[in-house]
N, C-alpha and C positions, 0 to 999 in steps of 0.2 A: 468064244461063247459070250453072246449078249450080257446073258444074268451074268452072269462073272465080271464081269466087266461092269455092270452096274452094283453090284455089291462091291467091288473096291470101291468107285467112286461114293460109294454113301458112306464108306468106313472112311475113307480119307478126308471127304467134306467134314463129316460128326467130328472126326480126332482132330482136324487141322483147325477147324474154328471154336471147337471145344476149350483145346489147349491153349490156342494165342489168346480167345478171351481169358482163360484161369492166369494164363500168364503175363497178360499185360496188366492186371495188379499193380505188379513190379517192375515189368518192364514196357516202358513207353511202346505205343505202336508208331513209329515214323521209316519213311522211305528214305527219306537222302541219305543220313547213315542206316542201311539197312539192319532192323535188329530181327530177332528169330520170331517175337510175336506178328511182324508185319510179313513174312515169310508164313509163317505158318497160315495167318488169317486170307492171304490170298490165294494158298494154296488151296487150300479149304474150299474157299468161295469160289474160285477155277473148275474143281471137283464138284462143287452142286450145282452148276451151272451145265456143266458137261452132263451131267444126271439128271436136268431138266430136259435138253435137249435131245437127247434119248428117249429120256421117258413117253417125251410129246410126239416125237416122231418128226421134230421141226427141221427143216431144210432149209438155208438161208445161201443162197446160192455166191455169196463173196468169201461163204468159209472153206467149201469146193476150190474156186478160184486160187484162192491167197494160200491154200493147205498144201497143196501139190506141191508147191515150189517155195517153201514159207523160210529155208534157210536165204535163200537167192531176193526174196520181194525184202523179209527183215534189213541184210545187208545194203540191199538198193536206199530201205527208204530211209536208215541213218548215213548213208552219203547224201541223199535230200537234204535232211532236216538239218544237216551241218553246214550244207550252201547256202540252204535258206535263212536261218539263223543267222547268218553272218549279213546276207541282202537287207533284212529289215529288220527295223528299231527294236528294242526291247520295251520299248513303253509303245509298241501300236498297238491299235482299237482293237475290242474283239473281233469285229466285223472283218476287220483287217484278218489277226490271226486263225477266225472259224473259214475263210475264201483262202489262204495260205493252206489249213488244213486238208479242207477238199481238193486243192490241188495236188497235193502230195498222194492223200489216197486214189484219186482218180488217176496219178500218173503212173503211179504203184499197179493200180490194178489195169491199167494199159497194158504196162507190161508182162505180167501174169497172165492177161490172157495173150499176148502175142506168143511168150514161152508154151502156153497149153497147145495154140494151134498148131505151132510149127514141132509138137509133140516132144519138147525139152523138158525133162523132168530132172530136178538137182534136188539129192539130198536124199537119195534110196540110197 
């Protein structure tokens, strides 16, 4: 059920970014060591986003693509970005890292659609 499904999503968004702002007070928001505020607030923001996209009726046709088979494209593209990371500098250009990036998503979603056509679905 659609409503259903968009009523969680607004409970989750409301409590998840509710919570991690009351709680990051106290508790820093940072990713590398992952704390529960930085969990809660992207939880949150995942959920209202998802409740956007709904709401609008928006179709963005790479999340089709990349959704089908998103265990299979994830695991492909951190064997990527551990080859690539290792190829090029840590002090390259942006220019450098944003044409690295695009390559990665565009090799990613090569393969996601070769998987769609030849009718491989992983992860049902």
């Amino acid at each position: 059920n659609i409503r259903a499904a968009r009523v969680c999503c607004t409970v989750i968004a409301v409590s998840g970014i509710g919570s991690g702002l009351l709680l990051s007070r106290w508790l820093p928001v940072y990713k590398p060591p992952v704390t529960t505020t930085y969990l809660l607030l992207t939880t949150g923001a995942a959920a209202a986003l998802l409740l956007v996209f709904s709401v609008l009726n928006l179709r963005f046709p790479p999340f089709k693509l990349f959704g089908v088979n998103a265990l299979a494209i994830f695991m492909l593209h951190g064997i990527i970005l551990v080859t690539v990371m290792k190829l090029i500098p840590a002090t390259s250009s942006l220019p450098v890292v944003v044409m690295v990036l695009a390559g990665v998503y565009g090799l990613c979603g090569l393969v996601a659609a070769a998987l769609v056509l030849k009718f491989l679905f992983f992860g049902e």
